[in-house]
C-alpha positions in Angstrom: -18.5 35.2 21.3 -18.6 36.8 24.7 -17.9 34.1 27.1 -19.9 34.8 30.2 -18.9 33.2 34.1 -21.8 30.2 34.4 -25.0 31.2 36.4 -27.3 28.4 36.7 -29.8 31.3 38.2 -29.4 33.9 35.4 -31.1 33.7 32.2 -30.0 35.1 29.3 -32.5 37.1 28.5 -32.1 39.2 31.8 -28.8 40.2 31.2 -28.2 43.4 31.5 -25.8 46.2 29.4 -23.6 46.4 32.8 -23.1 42.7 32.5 -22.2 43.0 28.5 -20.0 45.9 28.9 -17.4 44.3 31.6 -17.8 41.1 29.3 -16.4 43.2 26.5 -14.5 45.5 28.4 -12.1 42.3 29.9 -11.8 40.6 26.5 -11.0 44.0 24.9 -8.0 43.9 27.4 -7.2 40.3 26.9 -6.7 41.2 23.3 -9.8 38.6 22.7 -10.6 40.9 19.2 -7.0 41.8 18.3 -5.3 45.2 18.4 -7.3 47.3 16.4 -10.4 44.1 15.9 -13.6 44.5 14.8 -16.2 44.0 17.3 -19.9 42.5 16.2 -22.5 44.6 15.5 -25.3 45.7 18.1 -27.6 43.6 16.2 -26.0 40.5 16.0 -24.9 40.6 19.5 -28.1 41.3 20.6 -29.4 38.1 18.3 -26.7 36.0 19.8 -26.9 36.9 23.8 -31.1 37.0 23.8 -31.3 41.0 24.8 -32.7 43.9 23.3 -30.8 45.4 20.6 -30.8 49.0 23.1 -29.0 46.8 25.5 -26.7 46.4 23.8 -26.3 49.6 22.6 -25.6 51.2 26.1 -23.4 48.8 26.6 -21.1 49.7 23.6 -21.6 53.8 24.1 -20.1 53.0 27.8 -16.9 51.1 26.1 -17.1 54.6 23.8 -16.9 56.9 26.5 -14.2 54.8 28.3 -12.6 54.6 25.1 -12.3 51.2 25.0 -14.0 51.2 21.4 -14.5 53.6 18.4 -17.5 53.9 16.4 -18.5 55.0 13.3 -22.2 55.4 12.0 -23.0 52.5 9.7 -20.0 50.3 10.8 -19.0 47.9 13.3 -17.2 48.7 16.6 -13.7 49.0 16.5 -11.3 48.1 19.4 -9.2 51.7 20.1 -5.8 51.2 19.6 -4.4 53.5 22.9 -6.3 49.9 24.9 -3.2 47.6 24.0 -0.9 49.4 26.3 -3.5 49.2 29.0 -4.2 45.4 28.4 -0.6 44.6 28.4 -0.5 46.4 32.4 -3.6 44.9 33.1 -2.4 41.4 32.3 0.9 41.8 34.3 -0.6 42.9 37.3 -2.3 39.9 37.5 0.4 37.4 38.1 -0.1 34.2 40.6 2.0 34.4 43.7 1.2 30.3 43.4 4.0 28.6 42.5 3.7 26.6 39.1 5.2 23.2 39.0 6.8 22.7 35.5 8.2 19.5 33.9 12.0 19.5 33.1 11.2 20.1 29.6 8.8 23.6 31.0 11.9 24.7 33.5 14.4 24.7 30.4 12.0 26.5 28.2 11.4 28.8 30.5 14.7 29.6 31.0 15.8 30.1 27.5 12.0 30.8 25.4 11.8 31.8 21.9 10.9 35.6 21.1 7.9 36.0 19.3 7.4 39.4 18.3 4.6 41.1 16.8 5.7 42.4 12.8 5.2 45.8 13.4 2.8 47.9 10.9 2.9 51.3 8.8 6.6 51.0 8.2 7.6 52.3 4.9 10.1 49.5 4.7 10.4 46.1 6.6 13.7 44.2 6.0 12.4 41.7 8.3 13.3 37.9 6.4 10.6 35.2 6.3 8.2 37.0 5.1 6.7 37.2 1.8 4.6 39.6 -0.4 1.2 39.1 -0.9 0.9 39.4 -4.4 3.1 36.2 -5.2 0.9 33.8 -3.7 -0.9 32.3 -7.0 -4.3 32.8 -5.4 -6.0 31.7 -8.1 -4.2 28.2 -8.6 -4.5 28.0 -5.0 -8.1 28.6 -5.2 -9.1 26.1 -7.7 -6.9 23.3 -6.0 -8.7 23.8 -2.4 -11.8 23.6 -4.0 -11.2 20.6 -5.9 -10.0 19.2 -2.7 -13.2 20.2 -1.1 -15.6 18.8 -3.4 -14.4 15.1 -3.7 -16.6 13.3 -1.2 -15.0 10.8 0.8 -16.9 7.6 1.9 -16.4 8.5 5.4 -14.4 11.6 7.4 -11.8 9.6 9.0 -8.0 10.0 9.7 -5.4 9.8 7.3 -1.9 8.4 7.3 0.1 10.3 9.9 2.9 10.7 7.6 1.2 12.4 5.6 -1.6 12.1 1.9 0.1 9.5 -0.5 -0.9 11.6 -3.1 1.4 14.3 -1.5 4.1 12.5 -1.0 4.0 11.0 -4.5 4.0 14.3 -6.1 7.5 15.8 -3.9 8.8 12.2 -4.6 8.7 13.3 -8.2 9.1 17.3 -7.7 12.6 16.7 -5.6 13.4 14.4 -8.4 13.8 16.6 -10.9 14.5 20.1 -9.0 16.6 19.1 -6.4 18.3 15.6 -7.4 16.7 14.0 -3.9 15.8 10.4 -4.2 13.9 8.5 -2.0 11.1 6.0 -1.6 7.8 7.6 -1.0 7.7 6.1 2.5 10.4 7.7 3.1 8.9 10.9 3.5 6.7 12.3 6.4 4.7 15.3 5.5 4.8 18.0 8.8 3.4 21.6 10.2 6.0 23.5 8.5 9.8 22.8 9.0 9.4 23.3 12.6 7.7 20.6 13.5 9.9 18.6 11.4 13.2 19.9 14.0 10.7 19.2 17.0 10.3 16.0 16.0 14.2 15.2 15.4 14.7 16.5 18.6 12.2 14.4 20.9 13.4 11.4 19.4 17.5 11.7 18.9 17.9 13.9 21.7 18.2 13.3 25.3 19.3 15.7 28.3 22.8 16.0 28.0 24.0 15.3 24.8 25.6 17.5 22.2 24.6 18.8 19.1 26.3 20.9 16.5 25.2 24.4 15.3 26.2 26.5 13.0 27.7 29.6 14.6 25.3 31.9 13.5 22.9 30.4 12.9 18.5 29.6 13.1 18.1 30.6 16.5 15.0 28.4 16.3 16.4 24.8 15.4 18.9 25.8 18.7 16.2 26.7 21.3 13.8 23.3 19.9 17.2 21.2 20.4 18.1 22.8 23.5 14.9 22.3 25.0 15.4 18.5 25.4 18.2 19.4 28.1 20.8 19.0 25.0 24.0 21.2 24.9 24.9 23.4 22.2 28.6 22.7 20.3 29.0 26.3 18.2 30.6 25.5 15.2 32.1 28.5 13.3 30.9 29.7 9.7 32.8 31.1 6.7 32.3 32.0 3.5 31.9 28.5 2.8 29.5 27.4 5.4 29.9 25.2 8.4 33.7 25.3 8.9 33.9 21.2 8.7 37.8 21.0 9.9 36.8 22.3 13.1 34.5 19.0 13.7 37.6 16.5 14.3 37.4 15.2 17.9 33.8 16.7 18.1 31.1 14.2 19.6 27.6 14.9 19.2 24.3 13.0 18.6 23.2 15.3 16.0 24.3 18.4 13.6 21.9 20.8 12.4 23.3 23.0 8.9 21.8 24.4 6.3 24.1 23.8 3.4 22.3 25.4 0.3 22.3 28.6 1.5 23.7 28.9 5.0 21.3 31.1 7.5 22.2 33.4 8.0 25.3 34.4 5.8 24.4 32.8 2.9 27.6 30.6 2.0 27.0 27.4 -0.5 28.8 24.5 1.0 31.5 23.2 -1.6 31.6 19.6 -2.4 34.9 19.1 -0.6 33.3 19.9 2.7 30.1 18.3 2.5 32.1 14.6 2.3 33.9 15.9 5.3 30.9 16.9 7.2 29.4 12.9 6.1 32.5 11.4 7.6 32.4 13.1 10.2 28.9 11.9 11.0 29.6 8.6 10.4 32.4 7.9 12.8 30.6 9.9 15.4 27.6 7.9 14.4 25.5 10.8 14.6 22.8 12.2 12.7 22.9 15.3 10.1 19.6 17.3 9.9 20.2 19.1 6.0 17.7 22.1 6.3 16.8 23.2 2.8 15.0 26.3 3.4 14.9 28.1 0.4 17.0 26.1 -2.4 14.7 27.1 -4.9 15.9 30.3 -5.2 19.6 30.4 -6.7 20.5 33.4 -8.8 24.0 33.0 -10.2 25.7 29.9 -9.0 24.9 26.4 -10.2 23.4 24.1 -7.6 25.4 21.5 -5.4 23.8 18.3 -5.0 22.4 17.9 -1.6 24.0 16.1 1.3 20.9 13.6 1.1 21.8 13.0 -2.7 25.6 12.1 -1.7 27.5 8.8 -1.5 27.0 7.9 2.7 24.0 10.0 3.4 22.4 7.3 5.0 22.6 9.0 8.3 21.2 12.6 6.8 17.5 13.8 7.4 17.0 16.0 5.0 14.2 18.9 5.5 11.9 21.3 3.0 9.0 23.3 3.5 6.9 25.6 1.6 7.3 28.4 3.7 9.5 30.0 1.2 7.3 29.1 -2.3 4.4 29.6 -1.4 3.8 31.5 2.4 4.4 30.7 5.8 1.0 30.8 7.1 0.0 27.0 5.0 2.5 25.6 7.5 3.4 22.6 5.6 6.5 21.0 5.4 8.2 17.6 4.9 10.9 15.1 6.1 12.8 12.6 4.1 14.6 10.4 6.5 16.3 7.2 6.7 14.2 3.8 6.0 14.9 3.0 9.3 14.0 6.0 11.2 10.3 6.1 9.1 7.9 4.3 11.4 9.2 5.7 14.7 8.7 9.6 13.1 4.9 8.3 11.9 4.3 7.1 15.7 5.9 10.2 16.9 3.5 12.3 14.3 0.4 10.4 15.2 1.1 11.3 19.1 1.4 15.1 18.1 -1.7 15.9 16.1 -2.6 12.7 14.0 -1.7 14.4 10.6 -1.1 17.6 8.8 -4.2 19.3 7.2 -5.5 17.2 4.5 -7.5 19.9 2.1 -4.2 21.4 1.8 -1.8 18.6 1.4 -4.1 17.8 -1.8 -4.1 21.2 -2.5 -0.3 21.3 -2.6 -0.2 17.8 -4.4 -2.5 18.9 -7.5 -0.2 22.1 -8.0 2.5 19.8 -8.1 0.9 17.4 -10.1 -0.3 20.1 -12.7 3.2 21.7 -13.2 1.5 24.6 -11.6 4.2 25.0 -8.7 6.9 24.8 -11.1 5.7 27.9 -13.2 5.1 29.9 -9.9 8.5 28.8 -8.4 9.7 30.2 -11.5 7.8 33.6 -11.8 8.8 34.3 -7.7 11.7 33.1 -8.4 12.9 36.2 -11.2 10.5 38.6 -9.0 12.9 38.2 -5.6 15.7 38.3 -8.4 14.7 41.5 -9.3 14.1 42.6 -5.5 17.5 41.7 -4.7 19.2 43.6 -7.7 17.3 46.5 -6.4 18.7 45.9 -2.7 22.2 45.5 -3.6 22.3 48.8 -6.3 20.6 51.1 -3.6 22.8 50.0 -0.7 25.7 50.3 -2.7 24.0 53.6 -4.1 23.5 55.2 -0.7 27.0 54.1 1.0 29.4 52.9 -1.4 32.3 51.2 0.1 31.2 51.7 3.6 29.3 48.2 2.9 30.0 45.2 2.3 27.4 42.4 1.0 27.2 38.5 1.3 24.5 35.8 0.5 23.4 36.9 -3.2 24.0 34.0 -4.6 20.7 32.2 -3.4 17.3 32.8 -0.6 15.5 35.7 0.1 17.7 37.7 2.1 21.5 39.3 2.1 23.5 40.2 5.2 24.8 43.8 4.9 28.1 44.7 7.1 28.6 48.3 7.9 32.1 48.8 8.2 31.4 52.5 9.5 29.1 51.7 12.1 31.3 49.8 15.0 28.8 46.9 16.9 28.2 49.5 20.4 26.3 51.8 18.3 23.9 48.8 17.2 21.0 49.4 19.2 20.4 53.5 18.3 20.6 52.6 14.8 18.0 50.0 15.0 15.7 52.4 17.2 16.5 55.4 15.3 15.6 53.8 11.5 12.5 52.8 13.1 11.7 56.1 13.9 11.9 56.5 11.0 9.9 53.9 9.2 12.2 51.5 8.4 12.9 48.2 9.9 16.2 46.2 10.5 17.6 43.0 12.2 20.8 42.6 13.0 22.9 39.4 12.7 24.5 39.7 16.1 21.3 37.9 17.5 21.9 34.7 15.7 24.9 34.0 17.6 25.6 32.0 20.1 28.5 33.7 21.6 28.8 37.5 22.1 30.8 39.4 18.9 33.5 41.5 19.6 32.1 45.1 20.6 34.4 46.9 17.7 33.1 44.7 14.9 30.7 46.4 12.5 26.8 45.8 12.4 25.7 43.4 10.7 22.2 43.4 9.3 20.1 40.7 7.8 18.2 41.9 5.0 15.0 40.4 3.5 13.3 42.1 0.5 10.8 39.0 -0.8 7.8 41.1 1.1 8.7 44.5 -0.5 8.5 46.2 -3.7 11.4 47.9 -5.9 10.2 51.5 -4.2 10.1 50.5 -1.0 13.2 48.8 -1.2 14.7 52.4 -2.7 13.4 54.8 -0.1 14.1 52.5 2.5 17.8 52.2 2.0 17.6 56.2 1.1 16.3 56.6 4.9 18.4 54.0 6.3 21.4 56.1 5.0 20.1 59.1 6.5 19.7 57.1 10.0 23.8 56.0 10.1 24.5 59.5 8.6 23.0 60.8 11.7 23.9 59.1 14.0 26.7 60.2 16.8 
């Protein structure tokens, strides 16, 4: 727990409260226990670092008085909340003057990193998409499936196929079957961490420092920075109503297009038929790859669903992509690749180098809700709730501003993008700081593209609503009204 320098000399008995409070005092400020984290009790501390229990004890009512800590009588330390700005200095002051030596891959990363910010807490609404309420996941199915998982005994703990539990990929052979009209052999599919690793992997291995690939403009700003990371340039391709605007690909030549067809990220257009032969075509004579990113197809609310690019005539060249991210919740990270015959043992070498295989206890987890017809009845139930959620979104924005808004994307996913004609694309920045004052948090569109929007176009804001409830949906649009109404 508290990870002391070495000291052949020093036992640990002799350790002294000085020595345990800096201890604590430099992982407090490296975050070690979190923002506000529980710290362990002066009894168990003492138990596990050999001291005296009043060691310890002087040692924690120094981090008090420092205010590094709170206590309480009868409860575990607490790390202070004011100690996260502190850390944060802390941790910046002590950056190397040595030069690091980075591979090419490190030097383009570093130029152009993901953001990964913290989902900030106590809002009274977060329109933040990706994430999901709580009280959808179906703990208790969940439950019983881990725990079956847990209680066969294996022969032997060994590792497992890297592409992933045949029982798993049995059971999505069937489930994309008959939900989504895929078909494919079962060895055509590689179970991965989430969908992310799934574009990491399509990445190392079609990819190479400059080539091209195509991107929906907007579009998932993380596909881009894991394709642009091999060194590979970015060809913008402009969205519509429809989706990927496929006329604009003649004379385009890439290695690889990334879209997301179902339900276009972020605008939410369903690619028509028409297009999705022209986008195949396309990808044959440029004998290049498609990568068919079908996020959250599960949900679709009022249009009937087109079959898949994979399910087409000449899809041989697509790789299509799922994850449960969207059913069930982004912290399982599971996901899954169904690629060409061909492609199949390279991307089970390529998984093996990575981490061997996804977790097992949940890929049979996931298998035996699938297998049980469990996964369809919850895909069913989430799937009315988030109808619900986004009836309630759509009536209060059109509540609160009438025709000052306009709305795309209902017709499938988790999320709508609101345009707010009154509220010109300069004045982005206050609104998104002032409705946080507030308590309310919004993400505007403008960052998923990949060229800079035209300063007097409106604001654009994508708005998820599968993590909130019908109230906080209503009083947040009610205070987001109030924030444009206010502002200059």
């Amino acid at each position: 727990m508290i990870q002391m320098k070495p000291n052949p000399g020093r036992r640990a008995g002799r350790m002294g409260a000085r020595q345990i409070y800096e201890a604590l005092r430099n992982q407090i400020l490296a975050r070690v226990y979190g923002i506000d984290g529980l710290l362990p009790s002066s009894r168990a501390l003492a138990g596990e670092m050999g001291v005296a229990r009043s060691t310890v004890t002087v040692a924690y009512e120094q981090l008090a008085a420092e205010g590094f800590i709170e206590t309480r009588h009868g409860a575990r330390p607490r790390v202070a909340r004011t100690v996260v700005d502190r850390g944060r200095a802390r941790a910046s002051s002590r950056t190397s003057a040595r030069k690091v030596r980075l591979s090419a891959f490190g030097e383009r990363l570093l130029q152009d990193p993901p953001r990964w910010t913290e989902p900030p807490h106590r809002l009274i609404a977060n329109f933040r998409y990706g994430e999901l309420s709580a009280s959808d996941f179906p703990v208790l199915a969940w439950k019983k499936a881990v725990i079956a998982a847990m209680a066969r005994r294996p022969e032997r703990l060994a590792y497992d196929d890297p592409c992933g539990s045949l029982r798993l990929r049995t059971a999505l052979q069937g489930y994309l079957w008959r939900s989504r009209s895929v078909r494919c052999d079962v060895d055509q599919i590689v179970v991965v961490n989430g969908s992310q690793q799934g574009l990491d992997i399509c990445a190392r291995l079609l990819l190479d420092a400059g080539d091209r690939f195509v991107m929906e403009d907007p579009g998932y700003q993380m596909a881009r920075h894991t394709f642009a990371a091999t060194g590979a340039e970015t060809v913008p391709i402009p969205v519509d109503a429809d989706g990927l605007e496929t006329a604009r690909l003649d004379g385009v030549e890439a290695r690889l297009a990334y879209v997301t067809p179902s339900h276009q990220y972020p605008l939410g257009g369903v690619m028509p038929i028409g297009r999705r032969h022209q986008l195949l075509a396309w990808a044959r004579k440029a004998e290049a790859y498609v990568i068919e990113d079908d996020y959250d197809s599960e949900y679709r609310y009022d249009t009937k669903p087109i079959p898949p690019l994979h399910a087409l005539e000449g899809s041989d060249n697509v790789i299509y992509l799922g994850t449960v991210s969207k059913t069930l919740s982004p912290t399982l990270r599971i996901g899954y690749l169904i690629m060409p015959a061909g492609l199949r043992p390279l991307f089970a070498a390529a998984k093996q180098i990575m981490d061997r295989h996804t977790p097992l206890t949940e890929q049979d987890a996931l298998a035996a809700l699938l297998e049980s017809g469990a996964y369809d009845s919850h895909i069913r139930r989430v799937r009315r709730r988030n109808a619900e959620r986004q009836q309630a979104l759509v009536d209060a924005l059109h509540r609160r501003f009438g025709d000052r808004v306009r709305i795309e994307g209902t017709a499938a996913g988790l999320h709508v993008v609101a345009w707010f004609d009154g509220v010109p694309q300069k004045r982005e920045d206050a609104l998104v700081k002032a409705a946080r004052a507030k308590g309310v948090g919004i993400y505007p569109v403008s960052a998923l593209f990949v060229g800079v929007r035209r300063s007097r176009e409106p604001v654009g804001l994508i708005m998820g609503y599968s993590a909130l409830e019908t109230a906080q949906i209503e009083r947040g649009c009610k205070l987001l009204a109030q924030t444009v109404d206010e502002l200059d």
